[in-house]
N, C-alpha and C positions, 0 to 999 in steps of 0.2 A: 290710234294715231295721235289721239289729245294729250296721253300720257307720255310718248315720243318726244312731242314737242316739247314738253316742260322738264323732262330729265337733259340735263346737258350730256355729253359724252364724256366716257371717263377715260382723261388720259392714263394709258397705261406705263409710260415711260417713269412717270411722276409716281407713279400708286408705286412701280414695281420699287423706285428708289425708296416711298416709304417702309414699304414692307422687310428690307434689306436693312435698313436702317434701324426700325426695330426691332429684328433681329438680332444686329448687332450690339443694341444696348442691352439688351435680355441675355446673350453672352457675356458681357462684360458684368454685370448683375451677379451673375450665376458667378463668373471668376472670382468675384471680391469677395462674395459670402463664402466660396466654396474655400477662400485661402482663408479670410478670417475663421473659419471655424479649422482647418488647422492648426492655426496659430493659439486658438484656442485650446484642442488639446496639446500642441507643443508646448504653449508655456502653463498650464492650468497647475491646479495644486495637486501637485503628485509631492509625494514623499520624498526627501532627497536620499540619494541615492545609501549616504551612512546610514541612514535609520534604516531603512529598507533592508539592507546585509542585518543590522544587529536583530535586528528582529527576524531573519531569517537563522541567525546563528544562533538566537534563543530557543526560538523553535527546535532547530536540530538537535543541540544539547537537554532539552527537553525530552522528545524522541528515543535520545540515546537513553538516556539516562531510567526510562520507563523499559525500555528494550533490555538494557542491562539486570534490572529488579527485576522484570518475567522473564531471562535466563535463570539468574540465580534461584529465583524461586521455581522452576522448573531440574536444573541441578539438586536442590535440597529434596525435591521430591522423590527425585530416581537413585539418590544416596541413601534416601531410609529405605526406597523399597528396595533397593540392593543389600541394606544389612538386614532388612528382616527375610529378605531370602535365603542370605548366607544363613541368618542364625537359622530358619527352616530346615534346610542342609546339614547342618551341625547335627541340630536334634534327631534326624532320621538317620546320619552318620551314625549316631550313639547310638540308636533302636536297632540299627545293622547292627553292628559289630556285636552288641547283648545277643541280638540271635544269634551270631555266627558263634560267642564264644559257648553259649547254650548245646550248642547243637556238640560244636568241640569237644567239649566236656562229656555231655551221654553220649559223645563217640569213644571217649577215652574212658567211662566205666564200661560201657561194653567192651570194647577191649579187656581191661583188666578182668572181666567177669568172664571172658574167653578164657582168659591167658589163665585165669583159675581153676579153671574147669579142667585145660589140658595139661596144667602141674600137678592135676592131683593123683 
């Protein structure tokens, strides 16, 4: 009861306006920094926009240009091994045809070697 006495009572009409009140300024707090830091990345240092393209178009021409030399050096590669396959071909072309004309040949002295036999 002694501690009763000595605490006054707390008006609440009063408290609730404080509390509403700083509330409200803790929003408006929160607004200005949340805009200033907007503002901050809207206007901060970013690269303007020209530089930004040219160095995007360096880039790409770069790109190309690498893209280009490992086409071409991939072309140059499938061109030799296209003519060292023809020339392959060639050479086994030749190895045929020696055999066939071989074979032609000891078919054409048997013949004659026939044809001799029944002329005689």
């Amino acid at each position: 009861m002694l501690i009763q006495a000595q605490i006054s009572p707390v008006p609440w009409p009063l408290t609730g306006n404080w509390f509403v009140g700083l509330v409200g300024v803790l929003g408006v707090v929160y607004l200005v920094l949340g805009v200033a830091h907007q503002c901050r990345r809207l206007f901060g240092k970013h690269p303007p926009i020209g530089e930004e393209l040219i160095r995007v178009d360096n880039q790409l021409r770069h790109d190309l240009a690498r893209f280009s030399h490992d086409c071409e050096r991939r072309h140059g590669a499938l061109h030799d091994e296209l003519d060292e396959r023809f020339r392959e071909l060639t050479i086994e072309r030749t190895r045929s045809l020696g055999d066939l004309h071989e074979k032609i040949n000891g078919v054409a002295g048997d013949v004659a070697f026939i044809r001799g036999k029944i002329q005689q």
